[in-house]
MARLO-331356 format. One record per residue (C-alpha): residue number from 0; residue in three letters; x, y, z. Coordinates in Angstrom, 1 decimal, decimal comma, m for minus. Layout:
N
[NUM; "ala"; [X; Y; Z]] ...
This chain:
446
[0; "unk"; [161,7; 128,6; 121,8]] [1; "unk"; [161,1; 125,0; 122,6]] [2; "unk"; [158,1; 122,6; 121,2]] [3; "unk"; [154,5; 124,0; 122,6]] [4; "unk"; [152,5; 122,8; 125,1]] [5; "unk"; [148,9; 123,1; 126,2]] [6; "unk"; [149,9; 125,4; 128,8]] [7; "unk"; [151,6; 127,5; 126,6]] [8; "unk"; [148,5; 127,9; 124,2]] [9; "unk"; [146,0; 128,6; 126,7]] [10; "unk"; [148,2; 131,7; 128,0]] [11; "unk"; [148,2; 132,9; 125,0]] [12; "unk"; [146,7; 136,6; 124,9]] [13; "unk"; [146,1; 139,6; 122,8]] [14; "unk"; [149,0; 142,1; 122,5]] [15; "unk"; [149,7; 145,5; 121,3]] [16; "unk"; [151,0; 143,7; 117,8]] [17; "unk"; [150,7; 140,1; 116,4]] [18; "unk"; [152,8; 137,3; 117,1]] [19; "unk"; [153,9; 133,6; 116,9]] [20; "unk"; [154,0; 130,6; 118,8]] [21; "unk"; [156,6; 128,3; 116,6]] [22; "unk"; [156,3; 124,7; 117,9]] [23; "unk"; [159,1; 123,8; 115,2]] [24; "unk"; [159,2; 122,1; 111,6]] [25; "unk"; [157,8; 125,3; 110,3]] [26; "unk"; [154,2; 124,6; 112,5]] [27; "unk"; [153,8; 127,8; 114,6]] [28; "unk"; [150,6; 129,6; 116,1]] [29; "unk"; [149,6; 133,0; 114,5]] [30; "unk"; [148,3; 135,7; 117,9]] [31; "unk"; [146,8; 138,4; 116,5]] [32; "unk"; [146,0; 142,1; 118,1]] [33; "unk"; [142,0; 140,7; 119,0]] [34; "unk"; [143,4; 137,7; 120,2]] [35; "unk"; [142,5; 135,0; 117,4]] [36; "unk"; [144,4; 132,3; 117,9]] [37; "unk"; [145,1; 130,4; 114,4]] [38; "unk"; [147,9; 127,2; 113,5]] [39; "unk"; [149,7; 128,3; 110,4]] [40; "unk"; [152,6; 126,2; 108,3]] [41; "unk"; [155,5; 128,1; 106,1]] [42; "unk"; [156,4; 125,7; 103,4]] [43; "unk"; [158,0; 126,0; 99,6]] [44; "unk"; [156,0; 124,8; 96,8]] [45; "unk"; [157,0; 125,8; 93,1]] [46; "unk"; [159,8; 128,6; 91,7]] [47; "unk"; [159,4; 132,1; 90,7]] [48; "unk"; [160,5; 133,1; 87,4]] [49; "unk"; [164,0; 133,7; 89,0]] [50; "unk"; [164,1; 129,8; 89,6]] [51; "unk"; [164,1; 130,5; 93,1]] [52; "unk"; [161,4; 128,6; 95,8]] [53; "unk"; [157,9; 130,4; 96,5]] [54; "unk"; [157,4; 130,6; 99,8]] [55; "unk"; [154,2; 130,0; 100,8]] [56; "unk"; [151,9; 129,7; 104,0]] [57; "unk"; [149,8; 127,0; 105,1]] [58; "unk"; [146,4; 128,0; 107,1]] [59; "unk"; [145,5; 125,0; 109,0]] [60; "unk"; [142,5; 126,1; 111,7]] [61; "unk"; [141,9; 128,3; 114,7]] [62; "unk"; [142,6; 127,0; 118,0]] [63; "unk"; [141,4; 125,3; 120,8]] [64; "unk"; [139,2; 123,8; 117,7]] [65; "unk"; [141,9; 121,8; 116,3]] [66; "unk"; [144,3; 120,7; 119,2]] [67; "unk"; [148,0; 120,7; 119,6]] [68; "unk"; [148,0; 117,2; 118,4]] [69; "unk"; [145,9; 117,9; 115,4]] [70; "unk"; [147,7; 120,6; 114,3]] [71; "unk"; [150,8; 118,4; 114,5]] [72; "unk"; [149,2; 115,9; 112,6]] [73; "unk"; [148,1; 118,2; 109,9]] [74; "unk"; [151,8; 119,7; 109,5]] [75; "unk"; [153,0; 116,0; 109,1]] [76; "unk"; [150,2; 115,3; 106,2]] [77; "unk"; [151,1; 118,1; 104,9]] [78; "unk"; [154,5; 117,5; 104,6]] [79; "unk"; [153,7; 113,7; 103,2]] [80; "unk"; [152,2; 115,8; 100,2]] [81; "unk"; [154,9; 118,0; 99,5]] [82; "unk"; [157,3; 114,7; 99,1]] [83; "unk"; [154,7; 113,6; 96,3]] [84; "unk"; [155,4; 116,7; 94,4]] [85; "unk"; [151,6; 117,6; 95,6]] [86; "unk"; [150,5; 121,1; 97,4]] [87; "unk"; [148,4; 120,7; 100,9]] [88; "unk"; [145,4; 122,2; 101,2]] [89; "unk"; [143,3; 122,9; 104,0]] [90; "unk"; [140,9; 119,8; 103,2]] [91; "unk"; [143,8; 117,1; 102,4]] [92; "unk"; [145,1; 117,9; 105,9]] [93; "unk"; [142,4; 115,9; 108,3]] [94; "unk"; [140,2; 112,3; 107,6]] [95; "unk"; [136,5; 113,8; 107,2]] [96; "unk"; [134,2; 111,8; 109,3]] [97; "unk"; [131,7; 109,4; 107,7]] [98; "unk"; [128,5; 111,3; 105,6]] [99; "unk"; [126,0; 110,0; 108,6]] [100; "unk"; [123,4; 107,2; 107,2]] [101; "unk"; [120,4; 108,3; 106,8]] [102; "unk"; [117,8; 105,4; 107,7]] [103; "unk"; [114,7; 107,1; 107,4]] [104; "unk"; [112,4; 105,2; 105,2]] [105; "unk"; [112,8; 105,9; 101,0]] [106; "unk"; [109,3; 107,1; 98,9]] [107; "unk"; [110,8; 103,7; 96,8]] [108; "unk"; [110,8; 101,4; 100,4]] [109; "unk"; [107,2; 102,3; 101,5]] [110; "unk"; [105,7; 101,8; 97,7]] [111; "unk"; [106,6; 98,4; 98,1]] [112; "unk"; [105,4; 97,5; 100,7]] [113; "unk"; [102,3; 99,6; 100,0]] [114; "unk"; [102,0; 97,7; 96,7]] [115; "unk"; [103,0; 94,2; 98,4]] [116; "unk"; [100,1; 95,1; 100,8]] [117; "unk"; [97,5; 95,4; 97,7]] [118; "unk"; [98,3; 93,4; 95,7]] [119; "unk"; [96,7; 90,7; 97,5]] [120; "unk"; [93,3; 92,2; 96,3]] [121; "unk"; [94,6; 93,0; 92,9]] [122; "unk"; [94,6; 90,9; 89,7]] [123; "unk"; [97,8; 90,0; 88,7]] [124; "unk"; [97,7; 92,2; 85,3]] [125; "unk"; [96,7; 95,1; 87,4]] [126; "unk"; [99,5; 94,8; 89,9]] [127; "unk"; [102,1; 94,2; 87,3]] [128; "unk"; [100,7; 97,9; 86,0]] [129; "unk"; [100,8; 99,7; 88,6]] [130; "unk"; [104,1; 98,7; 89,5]] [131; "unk"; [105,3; 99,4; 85,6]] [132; "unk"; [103,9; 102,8; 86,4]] [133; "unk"; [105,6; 103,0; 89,6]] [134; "unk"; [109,1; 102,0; 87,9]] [135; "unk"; [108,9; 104,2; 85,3]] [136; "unk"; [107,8; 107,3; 85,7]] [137; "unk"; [107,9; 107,8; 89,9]] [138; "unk"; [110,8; 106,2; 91,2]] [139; "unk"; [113,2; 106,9; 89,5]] [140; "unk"; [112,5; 110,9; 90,6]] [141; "unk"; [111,0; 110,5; 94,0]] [142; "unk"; [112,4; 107,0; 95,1]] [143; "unk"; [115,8; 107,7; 96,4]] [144; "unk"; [114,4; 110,2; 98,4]] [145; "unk"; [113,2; 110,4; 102,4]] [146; "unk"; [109,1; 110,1; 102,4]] [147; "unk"; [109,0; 112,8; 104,7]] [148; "unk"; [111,5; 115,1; 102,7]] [149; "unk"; [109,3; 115,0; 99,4]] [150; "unk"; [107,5; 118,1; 99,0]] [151; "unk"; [104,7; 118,6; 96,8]] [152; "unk"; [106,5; 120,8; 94,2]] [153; "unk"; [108,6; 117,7; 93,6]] [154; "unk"; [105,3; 115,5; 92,7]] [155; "unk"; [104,1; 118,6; 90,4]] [156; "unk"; [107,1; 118,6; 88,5]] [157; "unk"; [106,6; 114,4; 88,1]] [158; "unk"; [103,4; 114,6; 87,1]] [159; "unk"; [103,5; 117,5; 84,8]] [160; "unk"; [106,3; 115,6; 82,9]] [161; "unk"; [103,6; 112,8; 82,6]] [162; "unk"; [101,1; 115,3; 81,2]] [163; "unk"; [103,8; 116,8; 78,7]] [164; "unk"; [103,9; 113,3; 77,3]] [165; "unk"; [99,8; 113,2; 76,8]] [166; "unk"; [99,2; 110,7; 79,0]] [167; "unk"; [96,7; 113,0; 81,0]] [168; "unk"; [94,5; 110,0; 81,9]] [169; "unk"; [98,2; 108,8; 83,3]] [170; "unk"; [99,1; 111,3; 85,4]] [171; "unk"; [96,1; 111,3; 87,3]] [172; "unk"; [96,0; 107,7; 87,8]] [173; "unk"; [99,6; 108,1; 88,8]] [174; "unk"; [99,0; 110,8; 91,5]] [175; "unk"; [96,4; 108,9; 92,8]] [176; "unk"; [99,0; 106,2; 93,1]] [177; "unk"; [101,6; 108,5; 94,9]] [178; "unk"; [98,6; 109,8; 97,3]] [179; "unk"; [97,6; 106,0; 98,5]] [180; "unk"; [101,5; 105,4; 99,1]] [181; "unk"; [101,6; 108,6; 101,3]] [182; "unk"; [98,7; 107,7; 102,9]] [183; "unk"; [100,0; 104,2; 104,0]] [184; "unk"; [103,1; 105,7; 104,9]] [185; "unk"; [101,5; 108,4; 107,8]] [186; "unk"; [99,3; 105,1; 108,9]] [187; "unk"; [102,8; 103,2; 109,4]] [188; "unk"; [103,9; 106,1; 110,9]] [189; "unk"; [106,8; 106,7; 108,4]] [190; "unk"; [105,9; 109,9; 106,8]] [191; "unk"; [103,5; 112,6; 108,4]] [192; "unk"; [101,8; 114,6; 105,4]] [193; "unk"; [100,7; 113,6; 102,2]] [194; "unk"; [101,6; 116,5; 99,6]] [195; "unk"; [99,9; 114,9; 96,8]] [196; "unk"; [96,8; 115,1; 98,1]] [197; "unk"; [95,0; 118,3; 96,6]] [198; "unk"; [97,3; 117,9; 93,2]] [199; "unk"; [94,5; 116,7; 91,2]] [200; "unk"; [93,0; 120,6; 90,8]] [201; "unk"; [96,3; 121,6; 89,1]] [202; "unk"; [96,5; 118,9; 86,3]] [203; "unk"; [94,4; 119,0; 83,1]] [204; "unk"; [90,7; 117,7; 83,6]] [205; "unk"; [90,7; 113,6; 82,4]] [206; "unk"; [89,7; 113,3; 78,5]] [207; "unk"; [86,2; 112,0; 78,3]] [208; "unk"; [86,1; 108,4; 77,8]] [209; "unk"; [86,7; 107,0; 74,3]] [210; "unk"; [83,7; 104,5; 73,7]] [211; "unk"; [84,3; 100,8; 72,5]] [212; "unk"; [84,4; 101,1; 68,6]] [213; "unk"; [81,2; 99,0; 67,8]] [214; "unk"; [78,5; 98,8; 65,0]] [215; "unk"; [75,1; 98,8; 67,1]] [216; "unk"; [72,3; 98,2; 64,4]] [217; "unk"; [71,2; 94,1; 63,9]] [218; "unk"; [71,6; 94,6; 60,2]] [219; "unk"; [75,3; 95,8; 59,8]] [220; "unk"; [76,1; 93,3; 62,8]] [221; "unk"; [74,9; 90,4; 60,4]] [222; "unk"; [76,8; 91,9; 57,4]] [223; "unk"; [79,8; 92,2; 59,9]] [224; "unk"; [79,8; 88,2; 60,8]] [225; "unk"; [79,2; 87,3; 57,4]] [226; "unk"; [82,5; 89,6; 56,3]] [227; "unk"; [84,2; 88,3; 58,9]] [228; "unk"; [83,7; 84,6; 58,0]] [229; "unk"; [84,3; 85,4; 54,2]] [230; "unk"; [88,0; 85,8; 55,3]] [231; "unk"; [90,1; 83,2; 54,6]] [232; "unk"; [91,6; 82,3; 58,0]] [233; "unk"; [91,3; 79,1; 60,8]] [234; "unk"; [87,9; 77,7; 61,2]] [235; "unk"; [88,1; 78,5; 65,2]] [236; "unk"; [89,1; 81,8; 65,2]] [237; "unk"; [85,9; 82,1; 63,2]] [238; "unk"; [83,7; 80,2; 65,4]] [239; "unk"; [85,4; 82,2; 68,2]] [240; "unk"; [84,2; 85,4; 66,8]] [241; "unk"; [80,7; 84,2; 66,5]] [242; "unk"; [80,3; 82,5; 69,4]] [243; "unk"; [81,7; 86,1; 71,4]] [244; "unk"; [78,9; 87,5; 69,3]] [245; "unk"; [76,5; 85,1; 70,4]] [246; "unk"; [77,2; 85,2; 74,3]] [247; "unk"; [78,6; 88,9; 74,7]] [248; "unk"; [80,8; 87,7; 77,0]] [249; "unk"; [84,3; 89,8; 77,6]] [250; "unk"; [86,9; 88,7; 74,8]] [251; "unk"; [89,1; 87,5; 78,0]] [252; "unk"; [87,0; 85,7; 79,3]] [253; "unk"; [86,8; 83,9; 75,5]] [254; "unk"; [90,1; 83,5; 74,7]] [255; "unk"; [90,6; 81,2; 78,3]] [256; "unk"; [87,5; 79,2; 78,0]] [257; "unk"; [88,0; 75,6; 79,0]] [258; "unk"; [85,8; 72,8; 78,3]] [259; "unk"; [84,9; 72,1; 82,2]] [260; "unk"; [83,3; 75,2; 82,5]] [261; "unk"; [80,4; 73,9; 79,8]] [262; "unk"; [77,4; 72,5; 81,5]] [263; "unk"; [74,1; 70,5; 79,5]] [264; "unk"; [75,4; 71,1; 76,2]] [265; "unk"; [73,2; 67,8; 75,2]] [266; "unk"; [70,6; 68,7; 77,6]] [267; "unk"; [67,7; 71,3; 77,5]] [268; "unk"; [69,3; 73,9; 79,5]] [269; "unk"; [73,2; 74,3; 78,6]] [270; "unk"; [75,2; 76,6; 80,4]] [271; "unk"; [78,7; 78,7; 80,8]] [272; "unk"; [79,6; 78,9; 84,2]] [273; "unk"; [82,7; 81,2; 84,2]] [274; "unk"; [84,9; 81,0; 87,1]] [275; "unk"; [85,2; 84,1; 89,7]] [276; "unk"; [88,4; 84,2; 89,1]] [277; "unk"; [88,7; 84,8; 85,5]] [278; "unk"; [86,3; 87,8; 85,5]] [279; "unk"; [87,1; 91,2; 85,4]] [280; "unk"; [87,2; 93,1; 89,2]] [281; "unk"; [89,5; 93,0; 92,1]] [282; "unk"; [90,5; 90,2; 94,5]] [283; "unk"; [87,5; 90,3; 96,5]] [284; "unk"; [84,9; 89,8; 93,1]] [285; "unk"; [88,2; 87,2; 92,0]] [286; "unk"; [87,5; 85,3; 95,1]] [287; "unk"; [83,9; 85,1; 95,9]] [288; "unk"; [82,5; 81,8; 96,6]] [289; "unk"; [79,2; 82,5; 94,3]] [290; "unk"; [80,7; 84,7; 91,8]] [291; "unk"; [80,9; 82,4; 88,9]] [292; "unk"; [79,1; 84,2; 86,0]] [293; "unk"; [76,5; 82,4; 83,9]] [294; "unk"; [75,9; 82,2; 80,8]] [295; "unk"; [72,7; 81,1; 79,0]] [296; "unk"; [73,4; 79,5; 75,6]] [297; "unk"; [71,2; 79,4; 73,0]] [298; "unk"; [71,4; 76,4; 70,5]] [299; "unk"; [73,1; 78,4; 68,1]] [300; "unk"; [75,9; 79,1; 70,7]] [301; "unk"; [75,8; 74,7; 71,4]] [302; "unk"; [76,3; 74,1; 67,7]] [303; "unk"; [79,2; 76,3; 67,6]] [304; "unk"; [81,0; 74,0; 70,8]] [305; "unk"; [80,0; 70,7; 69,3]] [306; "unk"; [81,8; 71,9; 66,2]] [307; "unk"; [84,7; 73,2; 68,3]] [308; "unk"; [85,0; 69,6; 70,3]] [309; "unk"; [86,0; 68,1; 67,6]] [310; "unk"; [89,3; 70,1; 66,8]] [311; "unk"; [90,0; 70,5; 70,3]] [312; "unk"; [87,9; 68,6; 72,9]] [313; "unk"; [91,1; 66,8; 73,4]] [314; "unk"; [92,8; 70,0; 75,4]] [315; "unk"; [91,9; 71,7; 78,4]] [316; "unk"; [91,4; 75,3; 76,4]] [317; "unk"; [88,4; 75,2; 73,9]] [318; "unk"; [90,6; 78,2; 71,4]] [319; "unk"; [94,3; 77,5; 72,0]] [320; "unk"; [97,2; 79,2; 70,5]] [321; "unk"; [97,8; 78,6; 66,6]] [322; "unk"; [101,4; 77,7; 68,0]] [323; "unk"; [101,0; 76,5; 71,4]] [324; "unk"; [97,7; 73,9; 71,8]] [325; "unk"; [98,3; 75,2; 75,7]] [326; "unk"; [98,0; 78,3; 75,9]] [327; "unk"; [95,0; 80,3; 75,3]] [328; "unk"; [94,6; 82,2; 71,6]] [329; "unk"; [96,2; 85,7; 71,6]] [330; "unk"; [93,9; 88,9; 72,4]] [331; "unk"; [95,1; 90,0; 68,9]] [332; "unk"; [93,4; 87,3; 66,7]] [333; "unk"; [90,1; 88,1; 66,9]] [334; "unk"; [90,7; 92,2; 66,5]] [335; "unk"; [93,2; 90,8; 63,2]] [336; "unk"; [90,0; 89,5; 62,0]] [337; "unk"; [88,1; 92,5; 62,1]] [338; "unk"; [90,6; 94,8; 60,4]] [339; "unk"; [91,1; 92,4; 58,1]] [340; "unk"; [87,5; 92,0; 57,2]] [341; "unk"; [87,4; 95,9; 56,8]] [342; "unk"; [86,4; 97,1; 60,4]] [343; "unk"; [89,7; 99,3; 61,4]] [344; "unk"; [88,0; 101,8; 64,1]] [345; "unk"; [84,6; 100,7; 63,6]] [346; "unk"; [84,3; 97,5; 65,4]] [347; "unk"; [86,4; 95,8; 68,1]] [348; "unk"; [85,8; 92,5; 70,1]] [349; "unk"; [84,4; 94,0; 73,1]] [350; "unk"; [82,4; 95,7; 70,9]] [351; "unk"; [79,6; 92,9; 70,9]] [352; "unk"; [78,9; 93,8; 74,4]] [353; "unk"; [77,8; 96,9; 73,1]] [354; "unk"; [75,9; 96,1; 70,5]] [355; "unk"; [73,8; 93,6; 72,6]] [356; "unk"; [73,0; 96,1; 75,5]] [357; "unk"; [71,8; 98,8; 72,5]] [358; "unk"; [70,0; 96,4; 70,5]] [359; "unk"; [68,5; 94,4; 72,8]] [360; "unk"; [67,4; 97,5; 75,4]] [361; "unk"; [66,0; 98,6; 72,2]] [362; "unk"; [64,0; 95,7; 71,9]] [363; "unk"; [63,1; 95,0; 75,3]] [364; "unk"; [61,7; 99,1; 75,6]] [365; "unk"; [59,5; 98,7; 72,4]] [366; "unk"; [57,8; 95,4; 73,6]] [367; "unk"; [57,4; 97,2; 77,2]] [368; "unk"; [56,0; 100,1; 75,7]] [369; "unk"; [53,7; 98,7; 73,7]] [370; "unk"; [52,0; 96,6; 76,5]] [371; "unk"; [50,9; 100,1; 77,5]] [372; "unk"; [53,6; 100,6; 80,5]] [373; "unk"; [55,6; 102,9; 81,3]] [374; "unk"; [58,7; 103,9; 82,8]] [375; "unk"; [62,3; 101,8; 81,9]] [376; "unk"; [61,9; 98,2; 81,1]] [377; "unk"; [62,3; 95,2; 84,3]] [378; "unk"; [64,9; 93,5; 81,0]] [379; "unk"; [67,0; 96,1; 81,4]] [380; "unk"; [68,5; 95,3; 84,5]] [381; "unk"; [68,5; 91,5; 83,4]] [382; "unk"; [69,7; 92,5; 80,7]] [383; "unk"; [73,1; 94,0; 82,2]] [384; "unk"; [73,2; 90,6; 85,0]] [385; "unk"; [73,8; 89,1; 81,5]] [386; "unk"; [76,4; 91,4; 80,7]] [387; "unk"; [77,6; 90,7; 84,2]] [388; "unk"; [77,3; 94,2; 85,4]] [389; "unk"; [77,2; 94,7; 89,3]] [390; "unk"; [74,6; 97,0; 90,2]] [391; "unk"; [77,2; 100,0; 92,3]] [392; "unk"; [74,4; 100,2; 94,7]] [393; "unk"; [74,3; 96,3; 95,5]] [394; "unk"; [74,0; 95,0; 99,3]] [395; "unk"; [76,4; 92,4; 99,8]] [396; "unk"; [75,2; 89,3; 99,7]] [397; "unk"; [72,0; 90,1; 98,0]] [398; "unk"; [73,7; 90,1; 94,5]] [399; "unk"; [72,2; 87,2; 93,4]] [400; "unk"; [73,8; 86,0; 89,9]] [401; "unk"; [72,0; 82,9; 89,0]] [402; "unk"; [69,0; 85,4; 89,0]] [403; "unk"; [65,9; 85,7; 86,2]] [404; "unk"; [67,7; 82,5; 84,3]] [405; "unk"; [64,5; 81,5; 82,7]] [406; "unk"; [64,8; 85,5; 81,1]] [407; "unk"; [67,8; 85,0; 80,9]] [408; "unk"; [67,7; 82,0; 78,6]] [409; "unk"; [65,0; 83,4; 76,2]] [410; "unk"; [66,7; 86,9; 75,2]] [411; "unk"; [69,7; 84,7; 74,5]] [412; "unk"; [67,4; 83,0; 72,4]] [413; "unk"; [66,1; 86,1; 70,8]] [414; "unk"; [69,5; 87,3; 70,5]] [415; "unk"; [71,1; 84,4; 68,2]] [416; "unk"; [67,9; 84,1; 66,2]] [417; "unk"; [68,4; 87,9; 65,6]] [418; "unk"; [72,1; 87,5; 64,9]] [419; "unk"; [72,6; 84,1; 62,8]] [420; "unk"; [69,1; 83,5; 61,2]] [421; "unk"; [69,4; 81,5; 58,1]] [422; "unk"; [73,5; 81,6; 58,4]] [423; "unk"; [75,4; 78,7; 57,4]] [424; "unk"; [75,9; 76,6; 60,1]] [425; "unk"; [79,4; 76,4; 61,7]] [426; "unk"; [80,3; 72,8; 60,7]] [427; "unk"; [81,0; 74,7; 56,7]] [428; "unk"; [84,0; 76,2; 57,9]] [429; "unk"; [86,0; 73,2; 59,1]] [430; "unk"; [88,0; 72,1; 56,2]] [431; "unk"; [87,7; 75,3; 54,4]] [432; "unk"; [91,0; 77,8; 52,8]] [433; "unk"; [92,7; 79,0; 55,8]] [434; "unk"; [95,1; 81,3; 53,5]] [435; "unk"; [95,6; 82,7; 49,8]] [436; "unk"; [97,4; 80,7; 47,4]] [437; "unk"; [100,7; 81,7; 46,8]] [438; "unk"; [100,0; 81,8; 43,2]] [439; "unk"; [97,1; 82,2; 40,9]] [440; "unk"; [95,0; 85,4; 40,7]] [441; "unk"; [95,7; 86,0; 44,4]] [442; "unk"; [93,2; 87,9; 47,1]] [443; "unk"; [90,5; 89,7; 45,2]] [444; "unk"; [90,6; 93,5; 46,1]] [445; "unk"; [88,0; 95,4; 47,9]] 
């Protein structure tokens, strides 16, 4: 029987017993009784024990699904394998079509532009943390992966490996993260659900807020400076410490002070005008054309600057880096100074700010009180403007910073006769040990 043609193959029927269709070079159809129609290939591969060739068949595909010409092509791959010593097999025998591309948008493609989007109203810190977050612990799970694909079993597991670490806080600050990204992505029309929405009920509830460690009582807060400047370190990281006692200010927004910000320091109403942008809040507070904060300073606070422009009123930064006069002193020193003065977990910078809300509150109540009113003091709310607290319930526009000044000015007053009466003044420290001597009786203990 000749080669096969198409002809031949569609005439192919059913018969009483099965049969074959050779088309030559061992390539033949198999007909079975039911009428399947499949290519088949007898070829040798191996020897029995006998030393003689197995002989072996080849099943290549059913038919009309792979055509005359395939099936010849097959039998000729085939045979290209069994001159490399190498057996065929079904899937060596035909060029698999590219996997199809899949385009649809990654969970990884629409965070980024999600985060490019807010960053624009984020500080700079905070957008480098989220996107730590997002690098860390959600892309490299749910990135690769279509938006639209992710279901929220998927986020669960993320988040509960997040939770396993005991970063509850974390892990819902990190679904809330995931949420806002599946949110953008159904309002740019790449994803259509967002399965981290109702997640929140199934993690742990967020630990209670760990409060500033801070000592609150005028008395140990005296002790505390006077400790504090008893240890043998640079006069300006001293001064720095009291003078962020002195104004309560955020120990940020200390460590970049700069000498233009300082208004009527030899006048009768001196001032620190912080800039918008390095206070704490989002773009919008960063950006505000009236959001510098103010700062009332008492004379106690002036003295401390006059002492300070003489070590460095020659730089831009009033409390530079030991190591680099341009850049601003570390967040570290002034905590150092605390442990090292003996107040490990029981006082930290920002813990002045406390301390002058309780104390002062305190104050402000009593006096109220004792004019025979009643009901919560008008200082208290002056009292956090000083602290540069926005009221949540503000109008905007209304907020009006440079508010109550004339108050303002006399509880700083109050505040630094409370906290350095009959101190040394800071002038004492310039010039003074900055370290132990290597030799001698050494550091006293404690």
């Amino acid at each position: 029987m000749g080669a096969l043609t198409d002809a031949k193959l569609r005439a192919a029927k059913a018969s009483e017993k099965a049969y074959k269709l050779s088309d030559g070079e061992q390539l033949y159809l198999h007909v079975s009784k039911a009428g399947g129609r499949v290519w088949r290939m007898n070829y040798q591969f191996g020897r029995n024990d006998k030393g003689k060739p197995i002989q072996k068949t080849l099943t290549i595909g059913t038919y009309p699904a792979i055509s005359l010409k395939d099936a010849r092509d097959a039998r000729d791959a085939a045979k290209a394998l069994l001159a490399k010593g190498v057996e065929p097999k079904p899937v060596d025998l035909f060029e698999r079509a590219p996997v199809p591309i899949d385009t649809r948008p990654t969970f990884k493609t629409v965070g980024l532009a999600w985060h490019a989007l807010q960053q624009r109203r984020w500080s700079k810190i905070h957008a480098k943390d989220v996107m730590e977050n997002l690098e860390s612990d959600v892309f490299p799970l749910l990135g690769h992966l279509p938006i639209d694909d992710i279901q929220a079993p998927a986020v669960f597991t993320l988040l509960q490996g997040i939770v396993d670490r005991g970063a509850v806080e974390t892990a819902h600050r990190t679904r809330q993260r995931i949420s806002a990204i599946f949110v953008y992505g159904i309002a740019t029309e790449q994803a259509t659900r967002d399965p981290a929405a109702s997640l929140a009920i199934a993690l742990p509830k967020k630990p209670k807020a760990k409060p500033q460690a801070a000592v609150t009582t005028i008395g140990e807060l005296r002790q505390l400076i006077i400790d504090c400047e008893a240890e043998r370190c640079r006069a300006p990281t001293k001064l720095a410490l009291r003078l962020l006692a002195l104004t309560a200010v955020r120990p940020n927004e200390l460590h970049g002070a700069r000498w233009a910000e300082f208004e009527d320091l030899d006048g009768p109403d001196p001032l620190w005008r912080i800039p918008a942008h390095r206070m704490k809040g989002d773009a919008d507070r960063k950006s505000e054309i009236e959001g510098c904060h103010l700062v009332p300073l008492a004379p106690q606070a002036v003295a401390i600057l006059k002492v300070m422009h003489s070590l460095t009123g020659d730089l831009a930064i009033i409390f530079p880096s030991d190591r680099h006069v341009h850049r601003q002193m570390s967040e570290n020193t002034l905590r150092a100074l605390l442990i090292r003065a003996g107040y490990y977990q029981r006082h930290v910078p920002h813990g002045f700010r406390s301390a002058f809300s309780t104390i002062m509150n305190e104050r402000c109540e009593r006096s109220w009180r004792a004019t025979g009113h009643t009901g919560a003091s008008p200082d208290r709310a002056i009292i956090d403007l000083m602290l540069a607290h926005v009221p949540k319930d503000k109008v905007e526009g209304a907020y009006n910073r440079a508010a109550y000044m004339e108050r303002r000015r006399e509880l700083a007053v109050e505040w630094a006769d409370l906290l350095i009466a009959d101190m040394w003044p800071p002038e004492m420290h310039i010039g003074a040990p900055i370290r132990w001597a290597a030799t001698g009786p050494g550091k006293p203990g404690r």
